[in-house]
LOROVO-641284 format. One record per residue: residue number from 1; residue in three letters; x, y, z of N, C-alpha, C, O, CB in turn. Coordinates in steps of 0.05 Angstrom, whole numbers, m for minus. Atoms other than C-alpha are relative to their C-alpha. Glycine has a CB too. Example, Ala and Ser with C-alpha at 12.3 -4.5 7.8 and 13.67 -1.06 7.14 Angstrom:
// LOROVO-641284
NODE,pos,code,n.u,n.v,n.w,ca.u,ca.v,ca.w,c.u,c.v,c.w,o.u,o.v,o.w,cb.u,cb.v,cb.w
NODE,1,ALA,18,m24,0,246,m90,156,18,24,0,39,24,13,m20,1,25
NODE,2,SER,m16,m24,m1,273,m21,143,m15,22,14,m5,44,18,9,9,m29
This chain:
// LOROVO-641284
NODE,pos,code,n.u,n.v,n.w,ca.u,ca.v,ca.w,c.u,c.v,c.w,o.u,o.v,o.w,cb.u,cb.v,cb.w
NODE,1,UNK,1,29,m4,m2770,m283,m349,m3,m14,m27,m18,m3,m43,m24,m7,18
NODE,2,UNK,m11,11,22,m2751,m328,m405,m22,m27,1,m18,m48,13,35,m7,2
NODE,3,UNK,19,21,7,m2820,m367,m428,m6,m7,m27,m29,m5,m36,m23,7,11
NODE,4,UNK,4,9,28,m2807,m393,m499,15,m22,3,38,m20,10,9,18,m25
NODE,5,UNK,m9,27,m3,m2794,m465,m498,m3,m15,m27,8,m37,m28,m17,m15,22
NODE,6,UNK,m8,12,21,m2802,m483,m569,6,25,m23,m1,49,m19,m23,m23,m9
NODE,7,UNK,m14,m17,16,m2769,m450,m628,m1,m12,m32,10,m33,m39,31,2,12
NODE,8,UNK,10,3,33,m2793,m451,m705,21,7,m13,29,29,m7,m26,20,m10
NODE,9,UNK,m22,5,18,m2731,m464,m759,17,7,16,28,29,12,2,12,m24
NODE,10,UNK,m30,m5,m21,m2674,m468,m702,14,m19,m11,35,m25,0,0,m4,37
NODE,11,UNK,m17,12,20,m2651,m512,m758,18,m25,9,9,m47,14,16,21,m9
NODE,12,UNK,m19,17,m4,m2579,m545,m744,2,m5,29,10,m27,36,24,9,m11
NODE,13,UNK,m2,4,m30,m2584,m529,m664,m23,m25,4,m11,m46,10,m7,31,19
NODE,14,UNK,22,21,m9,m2652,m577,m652,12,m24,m21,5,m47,m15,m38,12,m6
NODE,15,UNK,m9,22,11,m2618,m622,m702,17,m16,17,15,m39,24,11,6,m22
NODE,16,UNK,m21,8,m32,m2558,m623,m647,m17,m12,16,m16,m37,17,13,29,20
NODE,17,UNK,5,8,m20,m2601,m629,m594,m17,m34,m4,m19,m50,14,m14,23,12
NODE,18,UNK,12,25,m4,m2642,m692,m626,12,m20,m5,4,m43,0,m18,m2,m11
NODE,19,UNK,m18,25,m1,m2587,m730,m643,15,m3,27,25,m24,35,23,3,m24
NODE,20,UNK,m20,11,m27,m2552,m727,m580,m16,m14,25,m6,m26,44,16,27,15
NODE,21,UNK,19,10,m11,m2615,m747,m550,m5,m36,m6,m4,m56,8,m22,19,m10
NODE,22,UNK,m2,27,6,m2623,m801,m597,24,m23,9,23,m48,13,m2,1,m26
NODE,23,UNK,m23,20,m7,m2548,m822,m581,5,m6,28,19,m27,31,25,10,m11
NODE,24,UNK,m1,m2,m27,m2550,m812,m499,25,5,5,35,m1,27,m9,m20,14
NODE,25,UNK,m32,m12,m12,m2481,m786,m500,19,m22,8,40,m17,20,m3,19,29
NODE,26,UNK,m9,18,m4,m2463,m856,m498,30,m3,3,39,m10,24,m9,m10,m14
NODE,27,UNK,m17,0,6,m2400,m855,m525,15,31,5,39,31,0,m5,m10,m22
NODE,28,UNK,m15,m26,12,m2380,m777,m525,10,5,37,m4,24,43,m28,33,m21
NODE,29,UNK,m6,m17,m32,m2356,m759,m443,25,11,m11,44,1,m24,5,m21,35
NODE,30,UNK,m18,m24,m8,m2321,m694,m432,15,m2,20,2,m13,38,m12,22,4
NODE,31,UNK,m14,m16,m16,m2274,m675,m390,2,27,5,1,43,m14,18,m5,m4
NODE,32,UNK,6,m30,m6,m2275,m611,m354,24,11,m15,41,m6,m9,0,10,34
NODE,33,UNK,m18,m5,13,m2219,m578,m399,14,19,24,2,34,39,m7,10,m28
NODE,34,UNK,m13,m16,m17,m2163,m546,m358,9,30,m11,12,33,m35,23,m17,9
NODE,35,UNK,m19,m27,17,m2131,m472,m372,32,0,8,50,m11,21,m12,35,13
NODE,36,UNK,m30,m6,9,m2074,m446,m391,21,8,35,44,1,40,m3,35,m27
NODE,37,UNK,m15,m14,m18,m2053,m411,m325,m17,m5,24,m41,m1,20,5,31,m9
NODE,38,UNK,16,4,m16,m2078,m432,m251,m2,19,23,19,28,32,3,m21,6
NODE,39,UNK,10,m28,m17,m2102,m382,m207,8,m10,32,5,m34,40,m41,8,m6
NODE,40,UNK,5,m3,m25,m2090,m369,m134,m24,m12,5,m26,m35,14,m1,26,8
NODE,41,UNK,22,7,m12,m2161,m368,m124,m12,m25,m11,m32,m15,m20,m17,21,m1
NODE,42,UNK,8,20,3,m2183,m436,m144,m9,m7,m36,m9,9,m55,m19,m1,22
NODE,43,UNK,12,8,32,m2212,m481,m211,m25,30,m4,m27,40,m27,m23,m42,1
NODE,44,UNK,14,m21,7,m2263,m420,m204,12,18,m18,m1,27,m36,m8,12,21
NODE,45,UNK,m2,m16,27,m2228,m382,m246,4,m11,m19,17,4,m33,17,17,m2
NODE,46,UNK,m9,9,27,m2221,m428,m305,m17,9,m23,m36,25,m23,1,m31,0
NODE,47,UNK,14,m15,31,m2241,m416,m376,m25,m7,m11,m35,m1,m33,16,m6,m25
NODE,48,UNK,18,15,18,m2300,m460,m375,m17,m5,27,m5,m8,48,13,m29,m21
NODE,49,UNK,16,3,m14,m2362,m470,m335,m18,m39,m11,m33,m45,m31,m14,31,m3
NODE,50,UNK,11,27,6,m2381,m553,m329,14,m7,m22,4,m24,m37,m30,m2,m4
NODE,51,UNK,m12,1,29,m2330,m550,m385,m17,6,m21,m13,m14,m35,11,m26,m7
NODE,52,UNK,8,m17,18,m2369,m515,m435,19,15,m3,25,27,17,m22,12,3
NODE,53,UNK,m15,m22,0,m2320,m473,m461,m3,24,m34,m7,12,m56,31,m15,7
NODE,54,UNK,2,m24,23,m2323,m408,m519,13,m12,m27,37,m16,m28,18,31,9
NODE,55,UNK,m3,23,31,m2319,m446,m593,m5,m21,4,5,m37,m11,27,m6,m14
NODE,56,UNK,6,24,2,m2347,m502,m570,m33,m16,m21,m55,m10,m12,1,m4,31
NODE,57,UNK,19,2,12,m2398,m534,m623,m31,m10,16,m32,m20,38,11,m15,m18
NODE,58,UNK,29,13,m14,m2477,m551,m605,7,m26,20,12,m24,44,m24,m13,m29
NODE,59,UNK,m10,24,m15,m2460,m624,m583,20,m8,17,20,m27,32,3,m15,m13
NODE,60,UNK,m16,0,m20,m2405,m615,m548,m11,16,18,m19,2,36,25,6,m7
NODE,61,UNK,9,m11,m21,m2430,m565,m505,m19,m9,19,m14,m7,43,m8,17,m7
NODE,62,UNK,20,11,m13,m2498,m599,m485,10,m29,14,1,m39,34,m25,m2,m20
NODE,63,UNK,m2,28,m6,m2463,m665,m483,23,13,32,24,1,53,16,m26,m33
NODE,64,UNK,m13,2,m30,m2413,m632,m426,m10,12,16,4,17,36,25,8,3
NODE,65,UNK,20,m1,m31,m2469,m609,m380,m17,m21,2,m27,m26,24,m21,26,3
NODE,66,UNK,8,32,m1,m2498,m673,m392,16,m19,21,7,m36,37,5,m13,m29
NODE,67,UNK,m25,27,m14,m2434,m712,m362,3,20,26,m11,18,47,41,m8,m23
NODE,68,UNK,m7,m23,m27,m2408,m653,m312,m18,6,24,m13,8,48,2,29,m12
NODE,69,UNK,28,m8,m19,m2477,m637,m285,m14,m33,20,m30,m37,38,m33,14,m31
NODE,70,UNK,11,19,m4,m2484,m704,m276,m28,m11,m4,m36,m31,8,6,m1,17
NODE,71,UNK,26,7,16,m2554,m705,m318,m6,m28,m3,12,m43,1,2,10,m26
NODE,72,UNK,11,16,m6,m2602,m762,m323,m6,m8,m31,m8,9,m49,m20,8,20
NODE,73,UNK,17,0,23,m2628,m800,m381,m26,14,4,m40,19,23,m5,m26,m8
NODE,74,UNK,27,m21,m5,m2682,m759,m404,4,29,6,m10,48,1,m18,m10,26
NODE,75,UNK,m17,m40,m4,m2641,m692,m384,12,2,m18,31,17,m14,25,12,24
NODE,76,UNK,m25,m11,20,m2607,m689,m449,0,30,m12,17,45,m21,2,m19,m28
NODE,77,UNK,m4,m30,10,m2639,m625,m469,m5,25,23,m14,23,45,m23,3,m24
NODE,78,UNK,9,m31,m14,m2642,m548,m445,m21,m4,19,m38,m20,13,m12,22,m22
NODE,79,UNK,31,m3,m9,m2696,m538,m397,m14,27,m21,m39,29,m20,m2,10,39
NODE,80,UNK,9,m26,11,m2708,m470,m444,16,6,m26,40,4,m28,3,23,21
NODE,81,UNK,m22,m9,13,m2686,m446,m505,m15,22,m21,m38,20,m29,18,m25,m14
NODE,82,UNK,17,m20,19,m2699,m382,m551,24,11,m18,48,4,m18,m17,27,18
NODE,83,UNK,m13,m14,29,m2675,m341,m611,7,24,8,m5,36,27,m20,5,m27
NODE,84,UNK,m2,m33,m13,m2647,m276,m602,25,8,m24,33,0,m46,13,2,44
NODE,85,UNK,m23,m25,25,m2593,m225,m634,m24,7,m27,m44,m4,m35,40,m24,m21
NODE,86,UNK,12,m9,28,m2610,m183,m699,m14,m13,m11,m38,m8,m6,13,4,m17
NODE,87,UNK,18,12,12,m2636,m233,m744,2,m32,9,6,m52,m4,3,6,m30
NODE,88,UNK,17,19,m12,m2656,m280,m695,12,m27,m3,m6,m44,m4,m29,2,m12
NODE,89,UNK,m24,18,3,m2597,m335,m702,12,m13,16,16,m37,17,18,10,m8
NODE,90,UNK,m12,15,m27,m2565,m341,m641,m20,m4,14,m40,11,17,22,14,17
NODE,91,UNK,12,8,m23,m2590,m383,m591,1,m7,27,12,m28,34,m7,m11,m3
NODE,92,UNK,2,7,m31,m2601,m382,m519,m16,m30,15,m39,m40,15,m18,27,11
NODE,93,UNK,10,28,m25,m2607,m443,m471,8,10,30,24,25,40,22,m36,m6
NODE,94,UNK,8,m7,m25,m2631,m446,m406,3,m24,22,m17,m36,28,m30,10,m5
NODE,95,UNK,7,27,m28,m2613,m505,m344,m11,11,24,4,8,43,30,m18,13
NODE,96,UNK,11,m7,m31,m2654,m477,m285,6,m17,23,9,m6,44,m30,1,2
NODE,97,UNK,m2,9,m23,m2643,m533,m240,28,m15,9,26,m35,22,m21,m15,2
NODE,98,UNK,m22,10,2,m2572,m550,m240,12,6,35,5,24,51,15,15,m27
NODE,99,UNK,m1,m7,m27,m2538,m560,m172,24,16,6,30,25,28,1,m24,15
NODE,100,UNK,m14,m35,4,m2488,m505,m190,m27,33,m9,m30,57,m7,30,m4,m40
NODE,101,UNK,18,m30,0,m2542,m457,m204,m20,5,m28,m22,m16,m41,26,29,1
NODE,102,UNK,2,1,33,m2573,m438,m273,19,14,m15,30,36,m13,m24,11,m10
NODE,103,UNK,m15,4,35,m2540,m442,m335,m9,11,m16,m33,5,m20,0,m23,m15
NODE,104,UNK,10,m5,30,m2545,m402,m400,20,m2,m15,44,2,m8,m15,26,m6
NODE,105,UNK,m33,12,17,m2501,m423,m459,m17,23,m24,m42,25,m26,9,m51,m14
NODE,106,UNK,16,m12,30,m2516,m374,m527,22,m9,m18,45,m6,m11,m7,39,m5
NODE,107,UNK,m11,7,15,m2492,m405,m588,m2,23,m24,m23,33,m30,m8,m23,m1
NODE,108,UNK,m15,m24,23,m2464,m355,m643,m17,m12,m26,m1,m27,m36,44,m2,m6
NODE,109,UNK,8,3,26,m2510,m369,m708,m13,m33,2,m17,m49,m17,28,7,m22
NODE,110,UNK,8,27,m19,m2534,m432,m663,23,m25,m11,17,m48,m18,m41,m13,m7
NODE,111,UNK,m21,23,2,m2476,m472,m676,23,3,19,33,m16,31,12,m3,m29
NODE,112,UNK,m22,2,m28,m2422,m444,m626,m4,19,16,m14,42,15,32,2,m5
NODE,113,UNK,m5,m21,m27,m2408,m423,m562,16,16,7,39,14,15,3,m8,19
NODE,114,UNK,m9,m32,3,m2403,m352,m563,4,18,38,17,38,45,m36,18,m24
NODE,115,UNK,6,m14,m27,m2420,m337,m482,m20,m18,30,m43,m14,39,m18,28,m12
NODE,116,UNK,11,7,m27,m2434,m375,m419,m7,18,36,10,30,49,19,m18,3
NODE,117,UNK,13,m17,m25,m2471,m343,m353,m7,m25,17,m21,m44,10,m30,22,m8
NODE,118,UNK,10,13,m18,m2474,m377,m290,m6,14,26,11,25,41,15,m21,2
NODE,119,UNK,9,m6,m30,m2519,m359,m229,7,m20,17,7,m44,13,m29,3,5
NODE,120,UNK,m14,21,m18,m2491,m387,m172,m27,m3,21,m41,15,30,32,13,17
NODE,121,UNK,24,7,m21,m2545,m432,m126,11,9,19,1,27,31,m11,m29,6
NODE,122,UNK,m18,m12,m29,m2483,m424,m69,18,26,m4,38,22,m18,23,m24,12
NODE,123,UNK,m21,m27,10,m2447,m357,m78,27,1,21,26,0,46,m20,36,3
NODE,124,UNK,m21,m3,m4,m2377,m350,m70,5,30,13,m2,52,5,11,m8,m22
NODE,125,UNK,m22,m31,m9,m2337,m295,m31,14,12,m13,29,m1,m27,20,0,17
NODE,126,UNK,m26,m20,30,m2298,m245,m74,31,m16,26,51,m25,16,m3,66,m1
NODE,127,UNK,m27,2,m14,m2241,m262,m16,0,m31,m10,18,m39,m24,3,8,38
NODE,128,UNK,2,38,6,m2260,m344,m26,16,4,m20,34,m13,m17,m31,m19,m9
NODE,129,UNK,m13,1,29,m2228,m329,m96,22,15,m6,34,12,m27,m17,6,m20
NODE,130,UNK,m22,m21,m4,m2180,m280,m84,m6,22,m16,10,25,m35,27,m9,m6
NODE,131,UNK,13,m19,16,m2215,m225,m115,6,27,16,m5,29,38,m30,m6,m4
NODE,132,UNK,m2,m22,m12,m2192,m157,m95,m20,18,10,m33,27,m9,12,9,m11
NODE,133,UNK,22,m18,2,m2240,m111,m63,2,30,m10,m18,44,m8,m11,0,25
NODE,134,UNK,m8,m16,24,m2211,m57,m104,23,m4,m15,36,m25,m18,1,23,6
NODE,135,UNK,m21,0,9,m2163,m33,m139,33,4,11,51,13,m2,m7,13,m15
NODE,136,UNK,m31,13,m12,m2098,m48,m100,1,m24,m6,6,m39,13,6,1,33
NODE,137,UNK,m6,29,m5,m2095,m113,m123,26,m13,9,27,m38,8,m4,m12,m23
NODE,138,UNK,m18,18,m11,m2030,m133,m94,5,4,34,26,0,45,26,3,m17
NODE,139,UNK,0,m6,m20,m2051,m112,m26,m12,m30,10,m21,m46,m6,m12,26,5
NODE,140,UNK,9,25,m7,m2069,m169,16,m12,m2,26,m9,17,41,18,m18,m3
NODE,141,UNK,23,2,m21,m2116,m194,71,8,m25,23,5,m49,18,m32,m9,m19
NODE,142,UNK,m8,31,m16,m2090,m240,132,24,m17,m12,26,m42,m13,m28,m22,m2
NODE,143,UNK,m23,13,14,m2017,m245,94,m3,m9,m36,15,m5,m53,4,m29,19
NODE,144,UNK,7,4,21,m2055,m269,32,m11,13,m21,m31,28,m19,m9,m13,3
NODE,145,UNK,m3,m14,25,m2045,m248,m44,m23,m2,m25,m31,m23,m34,25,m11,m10
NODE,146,UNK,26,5,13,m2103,m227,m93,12,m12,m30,35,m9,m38,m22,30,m3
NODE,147,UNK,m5,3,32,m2105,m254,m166,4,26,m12,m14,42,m8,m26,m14,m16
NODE,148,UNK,m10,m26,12,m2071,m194,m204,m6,1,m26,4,17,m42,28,5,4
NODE,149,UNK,11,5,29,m2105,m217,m265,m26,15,m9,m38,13,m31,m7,m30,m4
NODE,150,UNK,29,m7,8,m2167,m179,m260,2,34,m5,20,43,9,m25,m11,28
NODE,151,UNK,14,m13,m5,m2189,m117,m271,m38,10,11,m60,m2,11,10,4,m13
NODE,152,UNK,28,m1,m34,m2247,m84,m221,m9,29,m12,5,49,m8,19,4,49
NODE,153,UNK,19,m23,2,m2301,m31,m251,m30,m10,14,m34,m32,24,m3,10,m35
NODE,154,UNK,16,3,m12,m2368,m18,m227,m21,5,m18,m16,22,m35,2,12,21
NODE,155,UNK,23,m10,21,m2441,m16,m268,m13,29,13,m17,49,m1,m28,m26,m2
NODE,156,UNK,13,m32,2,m2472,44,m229,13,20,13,35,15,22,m28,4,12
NODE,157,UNK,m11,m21,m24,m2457,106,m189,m8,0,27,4,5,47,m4,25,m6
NODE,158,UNK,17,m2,m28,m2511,101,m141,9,m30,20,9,m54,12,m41,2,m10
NODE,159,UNK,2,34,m8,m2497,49,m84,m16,m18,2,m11,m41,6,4,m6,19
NODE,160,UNK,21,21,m10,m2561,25,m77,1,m20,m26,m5,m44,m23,m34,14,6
NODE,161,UNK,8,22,27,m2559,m5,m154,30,m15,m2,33,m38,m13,m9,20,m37
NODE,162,UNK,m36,13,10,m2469,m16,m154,1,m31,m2,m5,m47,16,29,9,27
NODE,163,UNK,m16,30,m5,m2443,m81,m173,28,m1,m7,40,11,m24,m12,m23,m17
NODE,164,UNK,m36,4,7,m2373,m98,m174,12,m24,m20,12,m47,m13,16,m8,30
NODE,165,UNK,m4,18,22,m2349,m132,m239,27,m3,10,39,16,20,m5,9,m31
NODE,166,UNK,m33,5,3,m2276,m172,m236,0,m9,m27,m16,m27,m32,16,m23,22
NODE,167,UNK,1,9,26,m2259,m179,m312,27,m12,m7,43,0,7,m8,22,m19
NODE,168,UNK,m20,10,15,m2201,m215,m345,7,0,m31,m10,m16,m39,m1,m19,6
NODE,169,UNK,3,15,28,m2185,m225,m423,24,m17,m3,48,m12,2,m2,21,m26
NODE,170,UNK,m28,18,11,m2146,m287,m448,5,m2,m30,m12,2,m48,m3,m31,10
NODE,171,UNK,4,14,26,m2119,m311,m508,m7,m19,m9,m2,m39,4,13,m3,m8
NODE,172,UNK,1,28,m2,m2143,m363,m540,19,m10,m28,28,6,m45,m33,m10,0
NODE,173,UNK,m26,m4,19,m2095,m400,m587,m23,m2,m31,m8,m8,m50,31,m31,5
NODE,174,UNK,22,m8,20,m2160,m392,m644,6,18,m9,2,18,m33,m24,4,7
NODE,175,UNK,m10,m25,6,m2135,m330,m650,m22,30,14,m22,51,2,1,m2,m34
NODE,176,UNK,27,m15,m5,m2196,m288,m610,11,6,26,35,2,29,m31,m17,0
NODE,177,UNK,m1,2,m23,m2200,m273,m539,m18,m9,18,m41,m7,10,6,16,4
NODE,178,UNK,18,4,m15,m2233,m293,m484,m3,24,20,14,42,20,4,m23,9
NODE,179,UNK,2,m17,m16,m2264,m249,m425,m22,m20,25,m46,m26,23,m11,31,m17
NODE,180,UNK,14,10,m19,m2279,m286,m357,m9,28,35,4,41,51,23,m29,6
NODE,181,UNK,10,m16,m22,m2318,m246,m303,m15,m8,18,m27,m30,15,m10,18,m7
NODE,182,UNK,8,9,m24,m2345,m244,m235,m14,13,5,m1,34,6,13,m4,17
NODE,183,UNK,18,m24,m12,m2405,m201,m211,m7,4,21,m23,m14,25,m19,2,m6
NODE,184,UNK,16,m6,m35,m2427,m179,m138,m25,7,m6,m36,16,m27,14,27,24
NODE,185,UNK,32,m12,m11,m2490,m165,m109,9,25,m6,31,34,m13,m12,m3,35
NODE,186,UNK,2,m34,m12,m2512,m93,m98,10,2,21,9,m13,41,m27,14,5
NODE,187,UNK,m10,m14,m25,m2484,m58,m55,26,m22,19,24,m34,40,m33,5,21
NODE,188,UNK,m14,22,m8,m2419,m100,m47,23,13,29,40,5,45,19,m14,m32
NODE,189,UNK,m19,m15,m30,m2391,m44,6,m11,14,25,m6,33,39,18,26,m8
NODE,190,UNK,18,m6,m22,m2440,m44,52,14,m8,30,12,7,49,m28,m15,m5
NODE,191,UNK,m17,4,m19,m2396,m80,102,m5,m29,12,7,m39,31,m4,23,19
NODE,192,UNK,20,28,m7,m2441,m149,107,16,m18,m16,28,m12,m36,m37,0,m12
NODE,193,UNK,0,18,16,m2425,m220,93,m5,m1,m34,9,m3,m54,m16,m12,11
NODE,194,UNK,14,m5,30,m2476,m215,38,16,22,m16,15,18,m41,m34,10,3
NODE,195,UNK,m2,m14,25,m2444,m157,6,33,m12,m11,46,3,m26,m3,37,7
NODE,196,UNK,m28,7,1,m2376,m198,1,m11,m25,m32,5,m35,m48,15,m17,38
NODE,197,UNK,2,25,20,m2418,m252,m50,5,11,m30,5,34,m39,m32,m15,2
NODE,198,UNK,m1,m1,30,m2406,m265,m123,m29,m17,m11,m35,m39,m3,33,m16,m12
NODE,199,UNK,23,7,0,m2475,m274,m151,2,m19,m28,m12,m40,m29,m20,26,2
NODE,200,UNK,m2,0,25,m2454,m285,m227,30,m13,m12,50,m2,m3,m6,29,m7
NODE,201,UNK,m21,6,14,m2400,m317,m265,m4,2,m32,m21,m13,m40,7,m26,8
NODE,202,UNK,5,m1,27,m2396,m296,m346,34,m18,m17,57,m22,m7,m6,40,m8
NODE,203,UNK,m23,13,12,m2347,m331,m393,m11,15,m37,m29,2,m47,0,m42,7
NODE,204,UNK,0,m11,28,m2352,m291,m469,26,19,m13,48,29,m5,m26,18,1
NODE,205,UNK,m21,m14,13,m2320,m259,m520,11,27,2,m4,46,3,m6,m1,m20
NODE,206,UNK,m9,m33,m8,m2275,m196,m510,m9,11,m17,m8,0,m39,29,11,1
NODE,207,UNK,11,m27,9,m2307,m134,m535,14,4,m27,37,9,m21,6,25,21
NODE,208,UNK,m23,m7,17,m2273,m124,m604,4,m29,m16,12,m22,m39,28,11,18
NODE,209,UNK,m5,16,6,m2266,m189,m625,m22,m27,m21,m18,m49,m29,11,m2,22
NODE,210,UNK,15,18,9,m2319,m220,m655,4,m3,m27,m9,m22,m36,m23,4,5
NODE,211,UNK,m8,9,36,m2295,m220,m732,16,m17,13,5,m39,17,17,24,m27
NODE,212,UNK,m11,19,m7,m2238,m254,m702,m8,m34,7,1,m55,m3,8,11,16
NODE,213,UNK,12,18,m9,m2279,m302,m664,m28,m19,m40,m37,m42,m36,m18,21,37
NODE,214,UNK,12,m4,21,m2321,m312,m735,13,m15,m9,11,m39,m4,m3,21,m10
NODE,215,UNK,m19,10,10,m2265,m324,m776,12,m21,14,19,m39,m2,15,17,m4
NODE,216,UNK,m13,31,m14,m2237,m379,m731,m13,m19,m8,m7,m38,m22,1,m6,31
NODE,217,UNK,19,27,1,m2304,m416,m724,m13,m10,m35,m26,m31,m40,m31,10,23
NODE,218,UNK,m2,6,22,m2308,m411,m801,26,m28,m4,19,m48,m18,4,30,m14
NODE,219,UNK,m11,19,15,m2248,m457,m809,1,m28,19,11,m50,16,28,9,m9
NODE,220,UNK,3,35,m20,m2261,m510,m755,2,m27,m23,1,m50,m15,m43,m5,20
C-alpha cells in the first residue's frame, strides 16, 4: 500500500505540479490523442489512458487527467506520489478516486512519461474488446473477429495464481516502442463471468528500448 505523500528534492516534478496548480490549467486543455491504427475492439485499445500518453512531459500529463477526468479546482494534484527506481528519480503518482478506476503515471527521471497503469473501477470483458481467449486469434465467437494484434502469455503455472496478459508493441514515430496490455483476474478459465474480466490496463515501454526511449526524450 502506497503511504508516502510528500517527497524531499522531487525537484522539477513538484515544480510541475505547483505551477499548474498556480495556473488551473486555464489555458492548456488536451485532447484525448487518437492512434495510429483502430481496433475492432473499441477506443480501449488506444495508446493512451485519459490521454496521458508515453513521452509525455510532467504538465502535460497531470494537466490531461485534469481535463479528461473531468477534475475539480483544487484536484490539480496526484492524490499520492513517491520516488522509486535505482537512484530514486523516477516518480510515481497515484489518482485513487477517479471514475475510471485508479491511476498511476511514473515519470522517467520525473520529467516523462515512461508507464501508465490503470485499475479498472468497471472491468471490461476480454470478449467486450475482442481479446482472444487464447491463442487462435483468428478464431471467432458468434461470427465475430478477435484483434490479431495481441499476443496472449500467462504469469503463473498454477491456476489458482494464472493471469492472462494480452500484449501489443507499437511504434512510435520517436523512434522507441510502445507496449499496450491487458490483464485478467486469476483464474480467467474457470468458466465464470468474473473469470472473463480485464482487471488491469498497462501502457509502457517495450522491453529493450529504453536507451531509445532516453535518447528521444533527450532531444525534445
Amino acid at each position: 500500500m502506497i503511504v508516502i505523500r510528500k517527497i524531499a528534492k522531487a525537484g522539477s516534478f513538484v515544480q510541475a505540479v505547483a505551477l499548474l496548480v498556480l495556473l488551473a490549467f486555464s489555458s492548456l486543455a488536451l485532447p484525448i490523442a487518437a492512434t495510429q491504427t483502430k481496433s475492432i475492439g473499441g477506443k480501449e485499445h488506444d495508446d493512451n489512458i485519459l490521454g496521458v500518453k508515453i513521452g509525455m512531459t510532467v504538465p502535460e500529463a497531470l494537466q490531461a487527467v485534469f481535463v479528461n477526468a473531468n477534475r475539480q479546482p483544487g484536484q490539480e494534484k496526484p492524490d499520492v506520489m513517491r520516488q522509486e527506481g535505482q537512484d530514486k528519480k523516477d516518480i510515481r503518482v497515484l489518482y485513487n478516486d477517479l471514475k475510471i478506476g485508479k491511476l498511476q503515471i511514473v515519470f522517467g527521471n520525473g520529467k516523462w512519461v515512461k508507464e501508465i497503469v490503470l485499475d479498472y473501477a468497471t472491468r471490461p470483458l476480454y470478449d467486450e474488446l475482442r481479446l482472444a481467449p487464447n491463442g487462435n486469434i483468428d478464431s471467432a465467437m458468434s461470427g465475430e473477429r478477435y484483434d490479431d494484434r495481441y499476443t496472449i502469455v500467462f504469469t503463473e503455472e498454477t491456476a489458482a495464481k494464472r493471469q492472462r496478459i494480452w500484449y501489443r508493441d507499437e511504434q512510435v514515430s520517436a523512434g522507441f516502442r510502445e507496449r499496450i496490455q491487458f490483464i485478467s483476474v486469476r483464474k480467467p478459465d474457470d468458466g465464470t463471468i468474473e473469470g472473463k474480466q480485464i482487471v488491469r490496463k498497462v501502457i509502457s515501454l517495450t522491453p529493450g528500448d529504453e536507451e531509445k526511449f532516453a535518447k528521444a526524450m533527450a532531444v525534445r
